[in-house]
Every structure is written in structure tokens, then in C-alpha cells.
N, C-alpha and C positions, 0 to 999 in steps of 0.2 A: 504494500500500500504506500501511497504518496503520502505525503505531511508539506504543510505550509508552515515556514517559520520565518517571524518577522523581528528582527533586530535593532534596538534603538543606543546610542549612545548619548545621552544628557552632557552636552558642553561640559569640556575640562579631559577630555580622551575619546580613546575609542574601543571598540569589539575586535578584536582577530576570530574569524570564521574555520576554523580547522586550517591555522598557518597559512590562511590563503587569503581569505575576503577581509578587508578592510573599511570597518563600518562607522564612520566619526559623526557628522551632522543628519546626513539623509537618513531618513530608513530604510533600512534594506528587506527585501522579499526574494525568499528562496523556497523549490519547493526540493526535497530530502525524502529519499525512502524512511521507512517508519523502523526497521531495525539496525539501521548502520549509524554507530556512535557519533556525534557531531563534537567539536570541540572549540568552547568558546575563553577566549585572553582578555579581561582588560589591560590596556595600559595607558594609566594617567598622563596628561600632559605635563610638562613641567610646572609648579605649581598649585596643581589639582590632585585629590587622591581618591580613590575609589572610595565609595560610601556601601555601597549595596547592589542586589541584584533586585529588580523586581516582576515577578510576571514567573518566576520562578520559586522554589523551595531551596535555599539555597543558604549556609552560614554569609555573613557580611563579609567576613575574612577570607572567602573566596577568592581568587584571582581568577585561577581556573575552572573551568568544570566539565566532563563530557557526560552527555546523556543523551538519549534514545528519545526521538519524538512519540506520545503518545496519543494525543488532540490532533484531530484536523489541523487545526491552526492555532501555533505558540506562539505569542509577543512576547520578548523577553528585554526587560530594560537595561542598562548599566547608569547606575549614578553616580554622579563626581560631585566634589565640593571641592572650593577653595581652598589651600593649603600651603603655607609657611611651614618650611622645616625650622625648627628653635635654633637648627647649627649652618642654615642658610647663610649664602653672605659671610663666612665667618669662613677661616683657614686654617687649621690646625696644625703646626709643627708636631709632630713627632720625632726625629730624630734630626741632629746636624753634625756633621764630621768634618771639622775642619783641619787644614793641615795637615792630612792624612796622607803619606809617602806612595801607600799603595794602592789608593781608589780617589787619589784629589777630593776635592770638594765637594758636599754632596749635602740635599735638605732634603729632606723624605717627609711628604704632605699627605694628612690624611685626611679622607673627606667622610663624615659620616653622615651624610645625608641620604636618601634613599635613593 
């Protein structure tokens, strides 16, 4: 059997459709046989981070997820919200070697933002 599934990304990212389809502003409509796994990725734009999925049963903490159409026809939303990392904007030294004979000069930057 066929399945109809419709994909939304709520500004601030997008959907990845099984590594393939890229679904950001428009909504996308695809139709998928009813038992072969589909696989959906958010990923936040800079600044934005994933909130939830909706149209779905799904943890918030999700990124990923693959499952099986079982409705005729599934909407499934991604939402983003605004987001400042706290260590944005910000550079962390972690190490510096200076004057070092056998590797010169060197500053090792760590970034811990997402």
C-alpha cells in the first residue's frame, strides 16, 4: 500500500528525508510504500535549536527517528526556537605552548558550543 506523508519545518532548520530530501520553509508531499522505514534528521540553523516533533509520538530529545507509515496520510512537524548558546561568542583557551623546541608555537581553542 501507498502512504502520503507531508513534512513541515517551522523556521530556524530543516527535515532531512532518508539523507536525501531537504525540507526547510515549503512543505513537502511524498507518497512512500506503507512498510519500508523512512528516516527523518532535524538540523537546527545556526542559532535555533530543535524544540519538538509534532504530528508525531515522538521524545522532544529526538533528532532522529525512523518509522513505518501507518495512516493514509502523516503530517509531521519539526519545531525550532530561538537559541543562544551561554559559551557563544566566547573563545576558550585550553592549552598554549610556547617556546617549545619541538612543535613551535601552538594555542589549542576549544569550542563548546553545539
Amino acid at each position: 500500500a501507498m502512504r502520503t506523508l507531508r513534512v513541515q519545518a517551522e523556521g530556524g532548520g530543516m527535515v532531512l528525508i532518508n539523507s536525501n530530501v531537504k525540507v526547510r520553509t515549503e512543505t513537502f508531499e511524498g507518497v512512500y510504500f506503507a512498510n519500508i522505514p523512512i528516516t527523518l534528521k532535524v538540523i537546527p540553523q545556526n542559532g535555533y535549536r530543535f524544540v519538538r516533533w509534532e504530528g508525531i509520538d515522538a521524545p522532544s530529545e529526538t533528532r532522529e527517528l525512523t518509522l513505518k507509515l501507518q495512516q493514509d496520510t502523516t503530517t509531521i512537524r519539526a519545531i525550532f526556537e530561538k537559541f543562544e548558546h551561554p559559551l557563544a561568542g566566547k573563545v576558550i583557551i585550553n592549552e598554549i605552548s610556547a617556546n617549545n623546541r619541538q612543535s613551535s608555537d601552538w594555542v589549542e581553542i576549544f569550542n563548546n558550543s553545539e
